[in-house]
N, C-alpha and C positions, 0 to 999 in steps of 0.2 A: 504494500500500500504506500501509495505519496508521502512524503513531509507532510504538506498542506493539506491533503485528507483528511490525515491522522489530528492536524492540530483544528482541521473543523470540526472533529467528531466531538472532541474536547471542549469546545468552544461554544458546540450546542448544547450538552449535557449540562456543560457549567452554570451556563445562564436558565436552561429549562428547569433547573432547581428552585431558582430563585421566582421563576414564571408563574408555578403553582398557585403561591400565595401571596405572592408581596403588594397586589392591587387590588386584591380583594379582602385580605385579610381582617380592612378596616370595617366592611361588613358584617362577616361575623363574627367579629366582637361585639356590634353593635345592635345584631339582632339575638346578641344570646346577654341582652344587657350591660356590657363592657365598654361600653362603647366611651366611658371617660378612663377608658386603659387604653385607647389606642394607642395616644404620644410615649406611652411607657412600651407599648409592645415593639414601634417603629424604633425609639429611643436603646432602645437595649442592642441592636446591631451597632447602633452609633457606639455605645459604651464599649461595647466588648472589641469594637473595633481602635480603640484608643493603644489597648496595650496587646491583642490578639496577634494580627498582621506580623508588630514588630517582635512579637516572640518566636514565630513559627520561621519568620521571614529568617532569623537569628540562625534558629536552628538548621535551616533548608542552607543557609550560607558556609555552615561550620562543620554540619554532622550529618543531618542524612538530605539526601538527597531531593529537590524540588519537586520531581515528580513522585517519589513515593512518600512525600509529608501530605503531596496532594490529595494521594490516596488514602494516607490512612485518617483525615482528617475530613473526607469526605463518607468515611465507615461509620467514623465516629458522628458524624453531623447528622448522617443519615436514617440510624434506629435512633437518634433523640427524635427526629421529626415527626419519625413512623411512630413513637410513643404518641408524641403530644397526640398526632391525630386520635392514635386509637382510644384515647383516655376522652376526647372529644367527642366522637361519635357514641363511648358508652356513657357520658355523663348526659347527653342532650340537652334539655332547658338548664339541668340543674349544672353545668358548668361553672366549675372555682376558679380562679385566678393565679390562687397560688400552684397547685400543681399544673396548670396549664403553663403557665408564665415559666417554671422553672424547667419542663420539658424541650420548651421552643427557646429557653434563653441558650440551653447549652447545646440546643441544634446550630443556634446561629454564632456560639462562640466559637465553633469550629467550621461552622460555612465561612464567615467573613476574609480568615485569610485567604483562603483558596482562588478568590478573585486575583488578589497580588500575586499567588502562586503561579498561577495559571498564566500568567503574565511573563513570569519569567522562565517558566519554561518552555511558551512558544517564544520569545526572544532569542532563547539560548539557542532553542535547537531551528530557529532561519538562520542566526547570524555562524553557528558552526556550518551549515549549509553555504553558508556565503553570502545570503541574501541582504536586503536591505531592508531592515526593519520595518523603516518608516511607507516603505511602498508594500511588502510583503504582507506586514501584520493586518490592518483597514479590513484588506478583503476576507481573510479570515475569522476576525473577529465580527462580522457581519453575519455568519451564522450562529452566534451566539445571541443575537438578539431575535435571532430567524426563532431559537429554538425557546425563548421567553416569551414569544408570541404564540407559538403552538401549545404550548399549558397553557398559555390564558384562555384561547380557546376551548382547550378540554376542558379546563375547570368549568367554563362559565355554559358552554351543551350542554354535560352534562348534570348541571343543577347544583355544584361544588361552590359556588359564590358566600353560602352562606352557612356551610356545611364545615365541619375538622376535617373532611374527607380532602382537601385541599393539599392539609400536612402529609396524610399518607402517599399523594402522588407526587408530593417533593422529594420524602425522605426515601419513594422506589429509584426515582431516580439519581437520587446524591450517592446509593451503594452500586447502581449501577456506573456510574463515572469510579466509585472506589475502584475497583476492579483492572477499570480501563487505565485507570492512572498507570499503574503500576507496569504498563506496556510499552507506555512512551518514549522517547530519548531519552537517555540518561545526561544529569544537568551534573556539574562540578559542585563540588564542595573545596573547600580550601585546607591546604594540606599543608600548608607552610608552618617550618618549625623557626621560625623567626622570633625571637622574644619581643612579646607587645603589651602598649600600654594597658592600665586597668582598661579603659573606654574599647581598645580595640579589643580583647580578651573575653569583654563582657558583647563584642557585636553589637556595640553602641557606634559606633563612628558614622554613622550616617545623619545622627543629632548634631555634629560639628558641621552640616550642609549650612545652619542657622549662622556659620561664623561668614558666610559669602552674602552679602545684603540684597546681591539678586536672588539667591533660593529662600533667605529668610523670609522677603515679601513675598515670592509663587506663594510660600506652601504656610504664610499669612493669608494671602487671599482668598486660595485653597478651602480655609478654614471656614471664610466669610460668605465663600459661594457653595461649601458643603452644607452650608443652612438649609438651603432650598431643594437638596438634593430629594428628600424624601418624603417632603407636604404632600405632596399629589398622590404619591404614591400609598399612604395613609386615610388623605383626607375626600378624595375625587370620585370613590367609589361612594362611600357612604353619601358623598354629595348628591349624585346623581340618584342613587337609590331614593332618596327624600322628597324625591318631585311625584312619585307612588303616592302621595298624601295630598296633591294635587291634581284633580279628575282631568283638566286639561291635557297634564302630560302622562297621565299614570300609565298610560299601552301606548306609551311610545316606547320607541327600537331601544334608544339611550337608556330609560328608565328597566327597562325588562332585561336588555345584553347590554347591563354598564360593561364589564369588562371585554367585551369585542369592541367596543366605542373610542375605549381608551388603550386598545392595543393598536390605533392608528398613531400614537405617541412612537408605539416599538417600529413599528411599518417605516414611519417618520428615520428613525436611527440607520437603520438597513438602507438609506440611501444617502443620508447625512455622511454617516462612514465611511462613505467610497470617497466624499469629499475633502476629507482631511488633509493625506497627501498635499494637494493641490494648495488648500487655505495656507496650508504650514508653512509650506515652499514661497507662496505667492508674498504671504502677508506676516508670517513670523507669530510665536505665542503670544502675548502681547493681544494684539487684532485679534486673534482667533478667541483667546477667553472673555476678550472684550465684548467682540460678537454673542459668546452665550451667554455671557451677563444681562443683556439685554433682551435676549431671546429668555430669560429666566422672567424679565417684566412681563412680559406681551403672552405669556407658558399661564401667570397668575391672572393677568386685567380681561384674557378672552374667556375665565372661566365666569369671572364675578360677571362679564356684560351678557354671556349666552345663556339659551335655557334650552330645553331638550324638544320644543317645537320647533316654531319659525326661526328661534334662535339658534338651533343647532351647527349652526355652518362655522358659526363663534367658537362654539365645541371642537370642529374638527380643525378648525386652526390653532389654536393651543395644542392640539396635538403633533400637528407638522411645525410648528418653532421648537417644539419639546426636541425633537430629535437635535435640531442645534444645540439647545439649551443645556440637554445633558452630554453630546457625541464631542463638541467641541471644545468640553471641560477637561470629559474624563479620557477619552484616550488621547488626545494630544495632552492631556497633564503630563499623564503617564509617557507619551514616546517621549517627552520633555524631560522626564526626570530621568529615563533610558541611556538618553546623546549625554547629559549634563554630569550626570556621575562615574565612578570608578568600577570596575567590572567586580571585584571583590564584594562591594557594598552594597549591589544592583538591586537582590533579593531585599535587603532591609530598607534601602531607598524606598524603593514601591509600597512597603510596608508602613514608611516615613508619611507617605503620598494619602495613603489608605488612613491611616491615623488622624489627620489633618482635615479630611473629604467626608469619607463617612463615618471619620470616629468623631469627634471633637465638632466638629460642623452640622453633622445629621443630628447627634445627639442635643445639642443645644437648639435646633432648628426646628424638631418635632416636640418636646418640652414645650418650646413658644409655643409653637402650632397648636400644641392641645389647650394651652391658656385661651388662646384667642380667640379658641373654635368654642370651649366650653362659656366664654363668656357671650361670643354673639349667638350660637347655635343651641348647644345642648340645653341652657339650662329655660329654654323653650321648651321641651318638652318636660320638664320636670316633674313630677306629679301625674302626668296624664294618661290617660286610657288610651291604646290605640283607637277607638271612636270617635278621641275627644281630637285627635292630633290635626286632620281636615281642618280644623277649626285657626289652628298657628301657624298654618303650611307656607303661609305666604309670607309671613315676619320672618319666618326661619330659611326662606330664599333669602331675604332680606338680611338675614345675620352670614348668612351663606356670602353675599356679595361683597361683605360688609369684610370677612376676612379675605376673602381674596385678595380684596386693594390693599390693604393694610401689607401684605406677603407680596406686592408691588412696587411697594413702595419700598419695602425693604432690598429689594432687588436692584433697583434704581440708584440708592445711596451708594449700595457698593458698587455697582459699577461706573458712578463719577468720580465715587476717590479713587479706585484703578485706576482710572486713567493718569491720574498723577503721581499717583503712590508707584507704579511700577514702571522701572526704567530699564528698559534692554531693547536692543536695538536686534533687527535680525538680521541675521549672517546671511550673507550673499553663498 
């Protein structure tokens, strides 16, 4: 089989893990009463990604190998997930928090690096190939959002939207990629008997990136536009779900297949991606993050201004900037932090990168997001009977809109200080 096969095969598994549940998940929380546990549910990938990435990344650099950390931490991710489901489907209404929450938390402390992994193992084994990263990787990594879009579809056919049964066809397939990991090129580990400092010793050295004022503001920025990473992906679903309470939109497409609606977001990526190359070349990182900083505005203002009738065309635009929004952050971050560091530190770099994006960023970013959702949204329905809910349908659009600008505006701030805060010119 090909190089490029073998790292597409990789690349769909990876992300169809993640496809399962990550856009719906805000739903069934929300229809099994959880629903002011989102920001903690989205939030806890953020957490775990703060110190995960850079430990695994550590170890993948020193001791075992990147692709079989891949596997075994996609073994381990993968019966957490099949737990949490199964414990879901046998609790039904009566659903806890606590053993839910502690199932899926240690699924995703061990999914999270595997993004960074997975990274560096199709890096390692194009550039021992000879390849060029920055041209090679785009097209490959486009089947991995090919195969985030195919679980969303299955979840959402077959009736999985608001079901734990969600977790069970994550965590089939995160043992299924364990397996495969384990087949891939074999990536280096380091082998030098060099005496090194405490920091190199400990496979800390990619924290002294902070001592260069160009990477300490990327992977500042990083942090500011890791905010936005995960809102939609928590908060968009149960959005759409909510227009069910208004007869106008209740049998509309959007309201009955939220999640086919907003996999025109992934659709969106799968042709963004092929773009990168070219922006990166043309216009340097810089432009590029500036561009999805913006596209991260226009991702929030098209959801607050649409609605799932005459308004939905509002809808499928937020879905095609989305693709800028996230494709031009995260894997140009990522080729960005690939070219700019030392081959020894690459693993923990990425991990550096992961830490900053969806540790530190998503986690503070969905924390807000539940603040602002429970003040304008949730505590509208407090108290009430589903009967009674028809009756607040349209305040609660209203508190609906009301966050989106707000997560606009937010978006906006950061990307005017960018523009000044960040100084690098690009290389010819």
């Amino acid at each position: 089989m090909q190089l490029k096969t073998r790292l597409i095969i990789m690349n769909f598994l990876q992300f169809a893990v993640w496809g399962a549940y990550l856009t719906c998940m805000g739903t069934f929380l929300f229809t099994h009463g959880l629903g002011r546990n989102i920001g903690i549910f989205y939030s806890i990938q953020g957490i775990v990604s703060i110190f995960m990435p850079a430990l695994i990344g550590i170890v993948a650099d020193k001791w075992i190998p990147a692709q079989k950390m891949l596997g075994i931490s996609h073994a381990i991710s993968g019966a957490a997930m099949i737990a949490a489901g199964l414990y879901g489907l046998g609790a039904g209404d009566a659903v806890q928090f606590a053993p839910l929450f502690t199932l899926y938390t240690i699924g995703v402390a061990f999914y999270m690096p595997t993004l960074a992994l997975s990274n560096s193992v199709a890096y390692n084994a194009l550039e021992s190939a000879g390849m060029d990263t920055v041209k090679a990787f785009p097209p490959i990594r486009v089947f991995g959002t090919i195969g985030f879009i195919v679980t969303m579809w299955i979840v959402d056919l077959l009736g999985f939207q608001a079901t734990a049964a969600q977790f069970v066809v994550s965590g089939g397939i995160s043992l299924a990629l364990a397996a495969y990991a384990f087949t891939l090129p074999k990536c280096p580990v380091s082998n030098s008997t060099e005496k090194k400092s405490f920091v190199d010793a400990l496979g800390l050295r990619a924290f002294t990136l902070f001592k260069d004022p160009k990477m300490a503001v990327f992977f500042i920025f990083s942090m500011f536009l890791g905010v936005s990473l995960q809102i939609t992906n928590g908060f968009a679903n149960p959005f759409l779900s909510s227009f069910q309470h208004i007869p106008e939109y209740a049998n509309t497409f959007g309201v009955k297949h939220a999640n086919i609606l907003i996999s025109l977001s992934q659709i969106s990526e799968t042709l963004c991606i092929l773009l990168i190359p070219f922006f990166l070349k043309r216009f340097g990182i810089k432009k590029v993050m500036l561009i999805a900083m913006f596209a991260w505005v226009l991702r929030f203002a098209f959801f607050g201004l649409g609605n799932p009738g005459g308004g939905v065309w509002l809808f499928v635009l937020s879905c095609i900037v989305y693709g800028v929004a996230f494709d031009f952050f995260n894997i140009s971050g990522s080729l960005f932090v690939d070219k700019e560091t030392d081959s020894n530190i690459r693993s923990s770099a990425q991990g550096l990168f992961m830490l900053m994006t969806n540790g530190i960023g998503a986690t503070v970013g969905t924390l807000c997001a539940q603040m602002v959702v429970n003040k304008c949204v949730f505590t509208k329905f407090r108290g009430l009977a589903d009967s009674a809910r028809e009756v607040v349908a349209v305040d609660v659009w209203h508190g609906w809109q009301t966050s989106w600008y707000i997560f606009a505006s937010y978006a906006l701030i950061v990307a005017i200080v960018f523009i000044f805060a960040f100084k690098y010119k690009k290389e010819e």
